[in-house]
Biopython code that builds the backbone (N, CA, C, O; Angstrom):
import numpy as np
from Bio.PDB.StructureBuilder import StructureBuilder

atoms = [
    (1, "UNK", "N", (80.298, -8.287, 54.231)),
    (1, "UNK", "CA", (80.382, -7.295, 53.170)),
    (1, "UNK", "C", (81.818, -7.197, 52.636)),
    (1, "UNK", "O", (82.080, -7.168, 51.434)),
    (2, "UNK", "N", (82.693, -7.151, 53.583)),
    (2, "UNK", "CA", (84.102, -6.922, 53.074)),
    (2, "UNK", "C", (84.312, -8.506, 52.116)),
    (2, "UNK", "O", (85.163, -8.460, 51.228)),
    (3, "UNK", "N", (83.952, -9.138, 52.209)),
    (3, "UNK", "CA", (84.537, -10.252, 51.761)),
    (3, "UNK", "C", (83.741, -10.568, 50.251)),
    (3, "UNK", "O", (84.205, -11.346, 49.417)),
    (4, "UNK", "N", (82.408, -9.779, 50.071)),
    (4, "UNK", "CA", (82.210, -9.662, 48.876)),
    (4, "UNK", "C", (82.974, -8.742, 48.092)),
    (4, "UNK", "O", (83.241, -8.934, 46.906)),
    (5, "UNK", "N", (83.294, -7.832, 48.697)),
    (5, "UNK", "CA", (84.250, -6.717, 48.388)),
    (5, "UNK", "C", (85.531, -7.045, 47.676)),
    (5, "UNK", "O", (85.948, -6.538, 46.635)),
    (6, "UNK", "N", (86.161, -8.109, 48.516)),
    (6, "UNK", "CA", (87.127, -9.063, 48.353)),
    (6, "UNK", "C", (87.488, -9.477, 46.444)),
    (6, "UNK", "O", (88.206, -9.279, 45.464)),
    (7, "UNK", "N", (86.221, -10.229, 47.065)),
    (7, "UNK", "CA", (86.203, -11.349, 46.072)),
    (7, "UNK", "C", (85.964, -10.646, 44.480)),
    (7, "UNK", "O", (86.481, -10.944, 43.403)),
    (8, "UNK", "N", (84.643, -9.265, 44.950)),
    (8, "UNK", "CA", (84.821, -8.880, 43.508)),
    (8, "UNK", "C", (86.346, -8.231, 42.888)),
    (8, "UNK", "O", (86.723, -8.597, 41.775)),
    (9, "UNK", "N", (87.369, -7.013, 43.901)),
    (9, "UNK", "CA", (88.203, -7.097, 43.550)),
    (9, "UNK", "C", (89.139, -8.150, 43.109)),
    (9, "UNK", "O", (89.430, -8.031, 41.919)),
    (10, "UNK", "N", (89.782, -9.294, 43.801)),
    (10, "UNK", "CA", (90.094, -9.986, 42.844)),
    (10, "UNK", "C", (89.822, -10.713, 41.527)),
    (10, "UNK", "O", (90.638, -11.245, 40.774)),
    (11, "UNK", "N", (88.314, -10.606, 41.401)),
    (11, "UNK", "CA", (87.941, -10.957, 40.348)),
    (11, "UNK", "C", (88.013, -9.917, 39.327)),
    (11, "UNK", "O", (88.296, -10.393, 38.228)),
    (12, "UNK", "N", (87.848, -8.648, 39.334)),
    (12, "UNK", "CA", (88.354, -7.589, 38.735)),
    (12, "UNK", "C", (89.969, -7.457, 38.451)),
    (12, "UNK", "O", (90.500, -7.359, 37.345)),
    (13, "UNK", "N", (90.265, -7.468, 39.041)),
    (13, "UNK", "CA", (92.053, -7.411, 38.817)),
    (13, "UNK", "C", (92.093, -8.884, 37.789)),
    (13, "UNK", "O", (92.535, -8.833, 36.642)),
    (14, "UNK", "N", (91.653, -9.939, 38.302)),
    (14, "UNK", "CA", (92.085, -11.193, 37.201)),
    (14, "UNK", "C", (91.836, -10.896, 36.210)),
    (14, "UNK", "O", (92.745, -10.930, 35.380)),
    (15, "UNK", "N", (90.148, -10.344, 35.686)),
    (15, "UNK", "CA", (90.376, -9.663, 34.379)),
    (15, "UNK", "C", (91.006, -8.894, 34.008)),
    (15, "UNK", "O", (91.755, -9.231, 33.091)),
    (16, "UNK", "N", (91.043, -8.057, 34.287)),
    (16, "UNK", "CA", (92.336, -6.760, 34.016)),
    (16, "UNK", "C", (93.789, -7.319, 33.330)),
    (16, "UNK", "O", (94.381, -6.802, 32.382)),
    (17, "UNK", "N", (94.179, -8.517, 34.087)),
    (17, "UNK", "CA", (95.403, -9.248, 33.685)),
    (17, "UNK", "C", (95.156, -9.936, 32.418)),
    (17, "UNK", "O", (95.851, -9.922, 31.402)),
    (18, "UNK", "N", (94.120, -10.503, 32.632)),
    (18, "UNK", "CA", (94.142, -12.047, 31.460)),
    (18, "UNK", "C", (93.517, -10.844, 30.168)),
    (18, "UNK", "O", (93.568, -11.320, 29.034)),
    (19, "UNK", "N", (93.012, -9.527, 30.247)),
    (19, "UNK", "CA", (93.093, -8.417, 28.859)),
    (19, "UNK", "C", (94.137, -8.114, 28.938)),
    (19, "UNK", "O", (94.580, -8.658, 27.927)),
    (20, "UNK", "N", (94.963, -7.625, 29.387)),
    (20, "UNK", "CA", (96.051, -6.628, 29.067)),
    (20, "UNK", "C", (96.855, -8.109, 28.603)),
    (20, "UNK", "O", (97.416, -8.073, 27.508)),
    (21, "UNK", "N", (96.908, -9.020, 29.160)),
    (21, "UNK", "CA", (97.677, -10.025, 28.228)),
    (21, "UNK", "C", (97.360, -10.529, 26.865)),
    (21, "UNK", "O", (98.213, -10.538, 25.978)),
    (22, "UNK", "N", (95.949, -11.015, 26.662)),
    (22, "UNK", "CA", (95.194, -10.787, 25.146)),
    (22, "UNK", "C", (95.931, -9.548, 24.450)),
    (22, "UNK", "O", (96.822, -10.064, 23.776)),
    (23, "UNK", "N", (95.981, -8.192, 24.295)),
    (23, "UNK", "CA", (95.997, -7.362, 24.243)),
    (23, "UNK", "C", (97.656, -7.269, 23.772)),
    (23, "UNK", "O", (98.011, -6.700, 22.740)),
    (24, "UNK", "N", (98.402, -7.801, 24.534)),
    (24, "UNK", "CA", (99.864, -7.621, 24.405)),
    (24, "UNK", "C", (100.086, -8.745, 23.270)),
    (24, "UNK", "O", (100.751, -8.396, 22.294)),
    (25, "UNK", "N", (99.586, -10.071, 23.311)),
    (25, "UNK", "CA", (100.058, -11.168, 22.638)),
    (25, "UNK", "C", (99.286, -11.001, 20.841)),
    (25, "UNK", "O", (99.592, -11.664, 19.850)),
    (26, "UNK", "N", (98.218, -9.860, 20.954)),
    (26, "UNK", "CA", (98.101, -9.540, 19.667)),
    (26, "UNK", "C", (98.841, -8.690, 18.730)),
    (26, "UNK", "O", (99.036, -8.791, 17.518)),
    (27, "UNK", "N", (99.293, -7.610, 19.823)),
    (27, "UNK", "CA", (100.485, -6.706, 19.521)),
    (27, "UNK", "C", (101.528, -7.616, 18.880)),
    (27, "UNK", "O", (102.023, -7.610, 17.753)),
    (28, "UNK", "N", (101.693, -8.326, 19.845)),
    (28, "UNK", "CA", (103.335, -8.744, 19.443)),
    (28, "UNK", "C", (103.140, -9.776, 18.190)),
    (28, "UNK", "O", (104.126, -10.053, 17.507)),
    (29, "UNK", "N", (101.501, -10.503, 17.807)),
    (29, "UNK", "CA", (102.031, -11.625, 16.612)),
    (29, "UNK", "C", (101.587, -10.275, 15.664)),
    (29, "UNK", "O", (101.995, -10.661, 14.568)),
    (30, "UNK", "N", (101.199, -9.386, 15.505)),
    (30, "UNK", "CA", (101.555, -8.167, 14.492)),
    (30, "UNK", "C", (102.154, -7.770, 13.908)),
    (30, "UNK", "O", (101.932, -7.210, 12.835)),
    (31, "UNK", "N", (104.040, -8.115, 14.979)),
    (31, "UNK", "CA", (105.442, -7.561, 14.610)),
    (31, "UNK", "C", (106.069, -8.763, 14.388)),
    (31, "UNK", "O", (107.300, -8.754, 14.381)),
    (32, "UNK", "N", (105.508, -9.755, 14.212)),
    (32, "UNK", "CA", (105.990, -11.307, 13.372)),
    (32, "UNK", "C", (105.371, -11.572, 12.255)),
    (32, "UNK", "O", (104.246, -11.176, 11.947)),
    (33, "UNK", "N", (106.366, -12.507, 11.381)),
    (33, "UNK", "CA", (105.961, -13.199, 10.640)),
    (33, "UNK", "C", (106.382, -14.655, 10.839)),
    (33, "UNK", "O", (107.324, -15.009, 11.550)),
    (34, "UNK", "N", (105.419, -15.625, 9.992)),
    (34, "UNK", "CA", (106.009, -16.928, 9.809)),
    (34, "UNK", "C", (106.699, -17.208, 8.836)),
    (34, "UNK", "O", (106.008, -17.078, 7.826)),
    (35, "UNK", "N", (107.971, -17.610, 8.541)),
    (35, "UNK", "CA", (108.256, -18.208, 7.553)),
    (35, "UNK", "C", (109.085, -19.669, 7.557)),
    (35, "UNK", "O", (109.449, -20.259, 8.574)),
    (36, "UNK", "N", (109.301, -20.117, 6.139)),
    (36, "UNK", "CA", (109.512, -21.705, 6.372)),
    (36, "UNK", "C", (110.776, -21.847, 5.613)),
    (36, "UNK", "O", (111.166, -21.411, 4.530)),
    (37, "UNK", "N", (111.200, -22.466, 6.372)),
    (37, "UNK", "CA", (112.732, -23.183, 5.751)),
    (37, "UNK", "C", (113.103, -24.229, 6.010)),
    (37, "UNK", "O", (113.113, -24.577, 7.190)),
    (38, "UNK", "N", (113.529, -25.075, 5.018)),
    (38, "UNK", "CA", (113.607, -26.297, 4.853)),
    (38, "UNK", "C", (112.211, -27.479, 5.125)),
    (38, "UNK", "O", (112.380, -28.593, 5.622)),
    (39, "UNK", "N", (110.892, -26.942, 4.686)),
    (39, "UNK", "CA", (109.786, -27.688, 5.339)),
    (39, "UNK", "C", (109.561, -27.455, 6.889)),
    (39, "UNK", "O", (108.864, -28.361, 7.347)),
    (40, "UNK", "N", (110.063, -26.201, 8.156)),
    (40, "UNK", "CA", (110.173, -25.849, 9.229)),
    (40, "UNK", "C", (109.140, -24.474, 9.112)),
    (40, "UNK", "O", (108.970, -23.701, 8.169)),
    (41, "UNK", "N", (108.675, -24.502, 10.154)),
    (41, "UNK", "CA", (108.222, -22.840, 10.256)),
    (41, "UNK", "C", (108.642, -22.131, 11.415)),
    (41, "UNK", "O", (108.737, -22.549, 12.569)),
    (42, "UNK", "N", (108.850, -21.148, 11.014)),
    (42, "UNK", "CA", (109.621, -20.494, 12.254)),
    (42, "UNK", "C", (109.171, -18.995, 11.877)),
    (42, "UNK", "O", (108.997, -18.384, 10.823)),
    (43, "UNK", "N", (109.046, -18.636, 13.539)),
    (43, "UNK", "CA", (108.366, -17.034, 13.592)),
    (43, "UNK", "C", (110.015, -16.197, 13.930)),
    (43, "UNK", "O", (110.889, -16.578, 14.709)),
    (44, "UNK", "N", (110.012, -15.029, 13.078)),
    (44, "UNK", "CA", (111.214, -14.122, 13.366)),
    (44, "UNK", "C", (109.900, -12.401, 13.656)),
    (44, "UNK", "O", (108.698, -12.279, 13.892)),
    (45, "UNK", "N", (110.652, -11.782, 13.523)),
    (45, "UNK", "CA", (110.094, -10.289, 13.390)),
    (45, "UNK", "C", (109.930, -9.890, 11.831)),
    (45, "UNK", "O", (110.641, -10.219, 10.881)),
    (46, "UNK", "N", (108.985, -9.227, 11.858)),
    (46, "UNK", "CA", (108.721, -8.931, 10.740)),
    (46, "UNK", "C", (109.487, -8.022, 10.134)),
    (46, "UNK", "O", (109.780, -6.992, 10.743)),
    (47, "UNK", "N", (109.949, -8.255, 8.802)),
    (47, "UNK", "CA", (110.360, -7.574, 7.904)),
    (47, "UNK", "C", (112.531, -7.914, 8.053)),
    (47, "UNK", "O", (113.464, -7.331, 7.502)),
    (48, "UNK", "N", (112.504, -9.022, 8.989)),
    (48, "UNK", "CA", (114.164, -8.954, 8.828)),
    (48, "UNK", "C", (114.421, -9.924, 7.682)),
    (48, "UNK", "O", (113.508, -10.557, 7.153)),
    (49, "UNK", "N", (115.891, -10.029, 7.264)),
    (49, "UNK", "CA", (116.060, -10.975, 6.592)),
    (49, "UNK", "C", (116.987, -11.768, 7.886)),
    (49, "UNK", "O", (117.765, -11.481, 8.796)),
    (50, "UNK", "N", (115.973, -13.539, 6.955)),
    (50, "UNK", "CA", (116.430, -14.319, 7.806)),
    (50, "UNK", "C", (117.645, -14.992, 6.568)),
    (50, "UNK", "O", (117.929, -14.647, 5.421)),
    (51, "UNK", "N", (118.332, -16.518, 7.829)),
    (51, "UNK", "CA", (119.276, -17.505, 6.992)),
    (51, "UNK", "C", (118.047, -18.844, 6.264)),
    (51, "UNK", "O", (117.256, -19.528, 6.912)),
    (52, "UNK", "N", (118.236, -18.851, 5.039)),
    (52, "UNK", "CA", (117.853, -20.027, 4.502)),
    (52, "UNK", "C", (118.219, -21.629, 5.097)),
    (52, "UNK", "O", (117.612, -22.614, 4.678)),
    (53, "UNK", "N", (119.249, -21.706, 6.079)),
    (53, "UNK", "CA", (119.652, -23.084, 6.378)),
    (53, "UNK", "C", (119.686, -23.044, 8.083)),
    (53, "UNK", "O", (120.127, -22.122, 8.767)),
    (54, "UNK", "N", (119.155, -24.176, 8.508)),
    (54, "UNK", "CA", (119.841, -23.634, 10.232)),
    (54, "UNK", "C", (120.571, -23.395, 10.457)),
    (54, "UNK", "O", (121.232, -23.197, 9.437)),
    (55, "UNK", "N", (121.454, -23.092, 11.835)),
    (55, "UNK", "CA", (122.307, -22.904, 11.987)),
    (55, "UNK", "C", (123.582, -24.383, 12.155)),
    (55, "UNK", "O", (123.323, -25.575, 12.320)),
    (56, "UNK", "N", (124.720, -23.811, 12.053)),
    (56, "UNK", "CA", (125.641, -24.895, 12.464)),
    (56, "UNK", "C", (126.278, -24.327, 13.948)),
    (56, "UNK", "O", (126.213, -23.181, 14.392)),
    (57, "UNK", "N", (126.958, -25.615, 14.600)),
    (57, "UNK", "CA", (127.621, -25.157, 15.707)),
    (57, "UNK", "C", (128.481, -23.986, 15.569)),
    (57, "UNK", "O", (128.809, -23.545, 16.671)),
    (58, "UNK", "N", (129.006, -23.266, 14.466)),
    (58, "UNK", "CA", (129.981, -22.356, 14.509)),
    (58, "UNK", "C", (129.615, -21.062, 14.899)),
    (58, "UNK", "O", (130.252, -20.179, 15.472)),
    (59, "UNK", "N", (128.089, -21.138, 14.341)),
    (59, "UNK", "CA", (127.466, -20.149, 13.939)),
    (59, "UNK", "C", (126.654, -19.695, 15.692)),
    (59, "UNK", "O", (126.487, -18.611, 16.252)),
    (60, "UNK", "N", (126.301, -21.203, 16.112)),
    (60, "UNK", "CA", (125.828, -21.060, 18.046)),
    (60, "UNK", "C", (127.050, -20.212, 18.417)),
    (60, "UNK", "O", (126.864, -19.130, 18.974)),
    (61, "UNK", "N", (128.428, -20.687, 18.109)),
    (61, "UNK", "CA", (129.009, -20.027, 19.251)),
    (61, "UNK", "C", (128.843, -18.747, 19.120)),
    (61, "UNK", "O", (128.156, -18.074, 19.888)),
    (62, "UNK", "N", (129.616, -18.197, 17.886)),
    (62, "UNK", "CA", (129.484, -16.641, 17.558)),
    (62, "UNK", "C", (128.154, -16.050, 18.452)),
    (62, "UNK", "O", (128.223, -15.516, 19.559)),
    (63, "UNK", "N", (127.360, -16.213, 17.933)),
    (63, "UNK", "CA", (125.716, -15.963, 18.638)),
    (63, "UNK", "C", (126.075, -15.958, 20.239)),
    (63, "UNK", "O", (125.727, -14.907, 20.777)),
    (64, "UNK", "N", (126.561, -16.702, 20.923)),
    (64, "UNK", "CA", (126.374, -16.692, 22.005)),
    (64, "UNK", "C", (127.671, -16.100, 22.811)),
    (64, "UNK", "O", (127.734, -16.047, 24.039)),
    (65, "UNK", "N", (128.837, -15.603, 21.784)),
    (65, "UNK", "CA", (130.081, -14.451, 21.879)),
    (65, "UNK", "C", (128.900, -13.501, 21.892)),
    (65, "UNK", "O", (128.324, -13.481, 22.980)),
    (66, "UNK", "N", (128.446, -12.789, 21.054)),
    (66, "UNK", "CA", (127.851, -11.730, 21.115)),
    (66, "UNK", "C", (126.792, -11.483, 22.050)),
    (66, "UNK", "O", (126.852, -10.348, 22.522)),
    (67, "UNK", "N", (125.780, -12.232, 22.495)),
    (67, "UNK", "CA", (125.628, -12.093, 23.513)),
    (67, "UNK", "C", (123.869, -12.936, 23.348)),
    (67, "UNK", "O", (122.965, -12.744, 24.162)),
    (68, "UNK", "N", (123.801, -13.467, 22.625)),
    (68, "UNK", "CA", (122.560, -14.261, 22.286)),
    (68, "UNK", "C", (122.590, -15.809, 23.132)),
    (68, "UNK", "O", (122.972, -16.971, 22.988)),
    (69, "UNK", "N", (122.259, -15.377, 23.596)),
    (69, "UNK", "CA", (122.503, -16.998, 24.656)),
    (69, "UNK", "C", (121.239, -18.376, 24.176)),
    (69, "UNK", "O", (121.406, -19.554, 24.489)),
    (70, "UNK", "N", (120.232, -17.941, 23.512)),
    (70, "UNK", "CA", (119.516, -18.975, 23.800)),
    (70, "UNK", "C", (119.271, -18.957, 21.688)),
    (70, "UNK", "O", (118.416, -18.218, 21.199)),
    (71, "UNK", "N", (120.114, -19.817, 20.838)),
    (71, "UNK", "CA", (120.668, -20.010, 19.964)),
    (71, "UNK", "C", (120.849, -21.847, 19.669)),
    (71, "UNK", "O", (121.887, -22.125, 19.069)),
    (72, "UNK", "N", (120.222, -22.683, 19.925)),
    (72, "UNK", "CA", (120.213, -23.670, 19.304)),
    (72, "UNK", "C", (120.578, -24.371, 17.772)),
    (72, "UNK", "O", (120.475, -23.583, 16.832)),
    (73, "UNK", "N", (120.859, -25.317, 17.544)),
    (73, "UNK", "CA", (121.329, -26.369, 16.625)),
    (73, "UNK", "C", (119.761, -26.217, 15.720)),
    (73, "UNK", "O", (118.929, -25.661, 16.437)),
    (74, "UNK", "N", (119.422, -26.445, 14.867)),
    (74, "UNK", "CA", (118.112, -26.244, 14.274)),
    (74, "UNK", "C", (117.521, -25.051, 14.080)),
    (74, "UNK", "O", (116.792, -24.866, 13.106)),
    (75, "UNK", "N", (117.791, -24.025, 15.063)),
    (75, "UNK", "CA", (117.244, -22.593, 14.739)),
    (75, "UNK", "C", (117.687, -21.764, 13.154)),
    (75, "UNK", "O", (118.190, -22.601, 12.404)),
    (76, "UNK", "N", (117.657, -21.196, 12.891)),
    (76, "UNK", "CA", (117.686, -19.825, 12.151)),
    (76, "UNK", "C", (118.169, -18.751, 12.921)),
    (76, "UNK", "O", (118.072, -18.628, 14.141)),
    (77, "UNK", "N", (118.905, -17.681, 11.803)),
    (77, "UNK", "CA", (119.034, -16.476, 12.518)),
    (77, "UNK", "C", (118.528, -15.451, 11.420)),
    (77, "UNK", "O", (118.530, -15.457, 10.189)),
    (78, "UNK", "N", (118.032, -14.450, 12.530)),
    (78, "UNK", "CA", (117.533, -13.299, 11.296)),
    (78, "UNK", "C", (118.320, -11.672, 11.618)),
    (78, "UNK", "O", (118.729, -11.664, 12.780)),
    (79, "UNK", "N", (118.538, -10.695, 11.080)),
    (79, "UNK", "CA", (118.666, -9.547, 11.349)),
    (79, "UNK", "C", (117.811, -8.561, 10.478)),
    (79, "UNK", "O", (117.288, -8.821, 9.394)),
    (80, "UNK", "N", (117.767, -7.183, 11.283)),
    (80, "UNK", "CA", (117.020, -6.304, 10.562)),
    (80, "UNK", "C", (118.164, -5.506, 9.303)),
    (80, "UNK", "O", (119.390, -5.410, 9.243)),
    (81, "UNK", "N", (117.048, -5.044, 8.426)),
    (81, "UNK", "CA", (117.469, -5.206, 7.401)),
    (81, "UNK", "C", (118.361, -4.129, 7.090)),
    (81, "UNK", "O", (118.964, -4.235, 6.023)),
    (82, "UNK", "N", (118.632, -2.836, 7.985)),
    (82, "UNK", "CA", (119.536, -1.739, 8.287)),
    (82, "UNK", "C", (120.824, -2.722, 8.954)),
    (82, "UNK", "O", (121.899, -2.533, 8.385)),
    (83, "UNK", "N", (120.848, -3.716, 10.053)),
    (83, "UNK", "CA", (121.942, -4.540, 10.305)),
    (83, "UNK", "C", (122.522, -4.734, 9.163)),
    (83, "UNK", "O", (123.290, -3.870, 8.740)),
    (84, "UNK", "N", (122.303, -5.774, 8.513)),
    (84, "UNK", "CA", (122.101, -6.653, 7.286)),
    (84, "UNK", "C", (123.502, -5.818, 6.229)),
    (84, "UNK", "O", (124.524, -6.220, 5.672)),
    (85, "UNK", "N", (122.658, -4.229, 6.422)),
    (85, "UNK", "CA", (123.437, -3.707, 5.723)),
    (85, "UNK", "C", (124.558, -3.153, 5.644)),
    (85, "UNK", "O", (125.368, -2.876, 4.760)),
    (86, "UNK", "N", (124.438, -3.019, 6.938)),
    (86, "UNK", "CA", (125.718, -2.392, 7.685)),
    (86, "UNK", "C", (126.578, -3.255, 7.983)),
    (86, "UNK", "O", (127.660, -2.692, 8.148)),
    (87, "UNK", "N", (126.678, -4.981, 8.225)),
    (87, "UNK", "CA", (127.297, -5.524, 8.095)),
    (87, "UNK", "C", (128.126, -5.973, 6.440)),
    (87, "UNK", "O", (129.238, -6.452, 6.216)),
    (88, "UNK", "N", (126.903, -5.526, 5.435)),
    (88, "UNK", "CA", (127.663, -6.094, 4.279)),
    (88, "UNK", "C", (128.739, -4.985, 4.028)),
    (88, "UNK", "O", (129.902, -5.276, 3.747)),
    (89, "UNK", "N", (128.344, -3.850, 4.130)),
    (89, "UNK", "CA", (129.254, -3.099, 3.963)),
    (89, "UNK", "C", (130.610, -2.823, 4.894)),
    (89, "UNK", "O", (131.434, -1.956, 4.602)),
    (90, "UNK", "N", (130.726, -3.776, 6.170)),
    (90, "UNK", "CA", (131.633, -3.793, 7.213)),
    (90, "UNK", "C", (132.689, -4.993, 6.294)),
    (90, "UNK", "O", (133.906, -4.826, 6.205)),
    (91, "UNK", "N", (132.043, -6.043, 5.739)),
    (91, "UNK", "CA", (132.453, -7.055, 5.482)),
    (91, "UNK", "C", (133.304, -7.077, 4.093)),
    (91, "UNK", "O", (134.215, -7.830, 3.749)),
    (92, "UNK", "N", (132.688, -5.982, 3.416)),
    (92, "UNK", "CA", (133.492, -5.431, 2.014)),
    (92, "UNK", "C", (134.611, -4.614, 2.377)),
    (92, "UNK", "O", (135.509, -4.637, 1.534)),
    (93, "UNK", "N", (134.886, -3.691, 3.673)),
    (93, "UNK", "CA", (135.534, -2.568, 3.724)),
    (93, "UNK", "C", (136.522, -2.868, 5.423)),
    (93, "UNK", "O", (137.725, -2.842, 5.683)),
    (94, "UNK", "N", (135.524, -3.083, 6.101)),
    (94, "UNK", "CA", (136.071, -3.029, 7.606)),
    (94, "UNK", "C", (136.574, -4.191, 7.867)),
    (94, "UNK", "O", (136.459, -5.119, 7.067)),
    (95, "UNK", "N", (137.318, -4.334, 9.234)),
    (95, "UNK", "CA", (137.620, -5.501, 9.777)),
    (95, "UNK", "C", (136.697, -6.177, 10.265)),
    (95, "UNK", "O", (135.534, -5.778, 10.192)),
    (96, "UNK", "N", (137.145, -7.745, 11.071)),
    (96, "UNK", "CA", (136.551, -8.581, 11.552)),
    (96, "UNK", "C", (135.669, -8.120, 13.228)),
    (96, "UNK", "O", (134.572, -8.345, 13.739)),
    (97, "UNK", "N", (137.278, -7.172, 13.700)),
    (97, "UNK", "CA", (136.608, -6.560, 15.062)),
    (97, "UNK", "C", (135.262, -5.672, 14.815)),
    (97, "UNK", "O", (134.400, -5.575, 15.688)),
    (98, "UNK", "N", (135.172, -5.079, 13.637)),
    (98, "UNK", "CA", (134.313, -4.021, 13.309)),
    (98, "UNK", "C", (133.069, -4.573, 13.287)),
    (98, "UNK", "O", (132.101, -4.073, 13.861)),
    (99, "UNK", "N", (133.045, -5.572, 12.659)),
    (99, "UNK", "CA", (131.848, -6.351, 12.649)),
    (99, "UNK", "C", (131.225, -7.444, 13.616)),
    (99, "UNK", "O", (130.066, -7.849, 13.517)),
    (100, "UNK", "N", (132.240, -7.912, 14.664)),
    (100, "UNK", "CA", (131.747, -8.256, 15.753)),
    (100, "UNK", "C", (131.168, -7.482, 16.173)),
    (100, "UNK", "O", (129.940, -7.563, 16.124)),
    (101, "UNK", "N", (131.906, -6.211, 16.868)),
    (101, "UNK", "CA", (131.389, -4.795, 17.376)),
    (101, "UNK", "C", (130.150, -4.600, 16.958)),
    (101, "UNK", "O", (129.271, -4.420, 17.801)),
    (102, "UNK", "N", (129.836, -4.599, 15.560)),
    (102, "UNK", "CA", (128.314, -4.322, 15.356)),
    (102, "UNK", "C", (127.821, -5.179, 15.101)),
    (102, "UNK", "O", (126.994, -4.916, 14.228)),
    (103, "UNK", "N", (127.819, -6.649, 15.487)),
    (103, "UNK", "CA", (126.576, -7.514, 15.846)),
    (103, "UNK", "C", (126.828, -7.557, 17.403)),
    (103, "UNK", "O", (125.720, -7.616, 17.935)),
    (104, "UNK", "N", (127.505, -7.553, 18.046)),
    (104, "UNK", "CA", (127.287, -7.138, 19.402)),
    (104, "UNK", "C", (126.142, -5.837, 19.831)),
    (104, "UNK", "O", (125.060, -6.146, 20.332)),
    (105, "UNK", "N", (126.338, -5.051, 19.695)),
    (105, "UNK", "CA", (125.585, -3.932, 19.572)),
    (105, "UNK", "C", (124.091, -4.114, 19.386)),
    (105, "UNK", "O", (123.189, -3.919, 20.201)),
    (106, "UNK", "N", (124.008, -4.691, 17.648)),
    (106, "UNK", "CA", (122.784, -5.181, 17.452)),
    (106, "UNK", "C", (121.991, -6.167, 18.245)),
    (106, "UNK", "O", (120.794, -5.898, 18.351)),
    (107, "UNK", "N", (122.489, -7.427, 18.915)),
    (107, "UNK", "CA", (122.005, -8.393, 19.724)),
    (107, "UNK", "C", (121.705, -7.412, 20.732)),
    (107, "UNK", "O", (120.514, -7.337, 21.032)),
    (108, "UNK", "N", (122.654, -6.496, 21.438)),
    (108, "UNK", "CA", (122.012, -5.537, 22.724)),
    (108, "UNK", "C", (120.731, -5.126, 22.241)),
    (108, "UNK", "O", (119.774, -5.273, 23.001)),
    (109, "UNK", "N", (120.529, -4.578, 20.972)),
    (109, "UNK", "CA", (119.058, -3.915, 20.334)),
    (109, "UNK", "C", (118.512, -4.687, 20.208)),
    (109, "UNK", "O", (117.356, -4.266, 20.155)),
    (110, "UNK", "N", (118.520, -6.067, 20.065)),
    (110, "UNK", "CA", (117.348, -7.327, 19.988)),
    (110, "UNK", "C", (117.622, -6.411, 18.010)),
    (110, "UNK", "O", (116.646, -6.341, 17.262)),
    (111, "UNK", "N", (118.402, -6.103, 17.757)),
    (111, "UNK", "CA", (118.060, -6.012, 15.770)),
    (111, "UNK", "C", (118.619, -7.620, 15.442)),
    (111, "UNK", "O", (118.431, -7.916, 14.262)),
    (112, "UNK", "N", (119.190, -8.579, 16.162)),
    (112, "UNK", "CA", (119.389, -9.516, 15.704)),
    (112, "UNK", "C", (119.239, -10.928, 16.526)),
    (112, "UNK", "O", (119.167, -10.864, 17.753)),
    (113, "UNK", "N", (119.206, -11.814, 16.070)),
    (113, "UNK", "CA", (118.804, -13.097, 16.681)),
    (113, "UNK", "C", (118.229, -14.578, 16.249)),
    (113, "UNK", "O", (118.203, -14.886, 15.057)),
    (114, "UNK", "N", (117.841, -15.341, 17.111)),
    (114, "UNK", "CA", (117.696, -16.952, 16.732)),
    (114, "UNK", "C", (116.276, -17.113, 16.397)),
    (114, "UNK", "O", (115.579, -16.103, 16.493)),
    (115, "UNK", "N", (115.776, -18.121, 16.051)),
    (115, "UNK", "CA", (114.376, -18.235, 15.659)),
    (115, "UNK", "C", (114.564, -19.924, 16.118)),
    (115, "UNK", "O", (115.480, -20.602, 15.653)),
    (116, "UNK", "N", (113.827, -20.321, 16.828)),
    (116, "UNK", "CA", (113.620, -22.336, 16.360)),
    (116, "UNK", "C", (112.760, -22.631, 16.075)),
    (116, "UNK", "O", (111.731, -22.009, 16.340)),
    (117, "UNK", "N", (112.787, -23.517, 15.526)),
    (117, "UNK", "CA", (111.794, -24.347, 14.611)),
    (117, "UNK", "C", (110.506, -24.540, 15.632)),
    (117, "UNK", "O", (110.612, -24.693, 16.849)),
    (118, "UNK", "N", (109.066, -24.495, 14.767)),
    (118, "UNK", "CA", (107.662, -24.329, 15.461)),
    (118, "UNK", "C", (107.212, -25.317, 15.242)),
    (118, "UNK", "O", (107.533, -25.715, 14.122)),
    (119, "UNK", "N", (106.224, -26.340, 16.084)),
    (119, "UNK", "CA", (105.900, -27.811, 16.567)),
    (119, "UNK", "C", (104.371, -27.806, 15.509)),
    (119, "UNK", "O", (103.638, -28.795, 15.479)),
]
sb = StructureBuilder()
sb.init_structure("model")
sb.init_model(0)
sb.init_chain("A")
sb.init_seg("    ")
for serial, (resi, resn, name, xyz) in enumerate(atoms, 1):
    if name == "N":
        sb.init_residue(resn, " ", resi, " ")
    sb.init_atom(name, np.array(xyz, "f"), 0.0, 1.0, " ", f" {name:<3s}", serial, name[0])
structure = sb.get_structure()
C-alpha cells in the first residue's frame, strides 16, 4: 500500500512541476517581444527600446563594467524606456560618472541588457 502511495505522490508532485512551469514560461513570453535586426531575431522585453546594430567589443566591455556579464559580440542591447530617458537627459546635462551610475543601477533592476541572436 505504501508504495502505491509512493508512487502516486510522486507522480502528483511531477505534475505540479511540469504546470507551474507551463504556467511560468507563458507568463514570461507575454513580457517579450520579438524583434529583428539586421535579418536576426531576437527576443528583448517588451516595450524597451532596443540598438538597431549589434553590439561592438566596446560596447561588451561597458556592459560587463556595469555589471551585465553575459553580453556577447552579435547581441543587441535594449533599455526600458524611462532608462532611455534618463540617460538622454544625463548625456545632454550630466557627467560621464552620472551616467555610468545610472546604467549601473539599471542593470541591478534588470531595466537594461543584452539580447542574442535566435537560431
Amino acid at each position: 500500500m505504501n508504495k502505491i502511495v509512493n508512487i502516486g505522490l510522486v507522480a502528483g508532485l511531477t505534475l505540479f512541476i511540469v504546470g507551474c512551469s507551463a504556467i511560468s514560461n507563458k507568463i514570461k513570453l507575454k513580457n517579450q517581444q520579438t524583434v529583428l535586426v539586421e535579418d536576426k531575431k531576437y527576443v528583448v522585453p517588451y516595450g524597451v527600446i532596443h540598438t538597431n546594430a549589434p553590439v561592438t567589443n566596446k560596447a561588451i566591455d561597458f556592459y560587463k563594467k556595469i555589471g551585465i556579464k553575459e553580453c556577447h559580440y552579435g547581441d543587441i542591447t535594449w533599455e526600458d524606456k524611462v532608462t532611455a530617458e534618463a540617460i538622454n537627459k544625463i548625456m545632454r546635462r550630466g557627467t560621464k560618472e552620472e551616467g555610468i551610475a545610472l546604467y549601473t543601477q539599471a542593470a541591478k533592476e534588470g531595466k537594461v541588457g543584452c539580447s542574442s541572436p535566435q537560431n
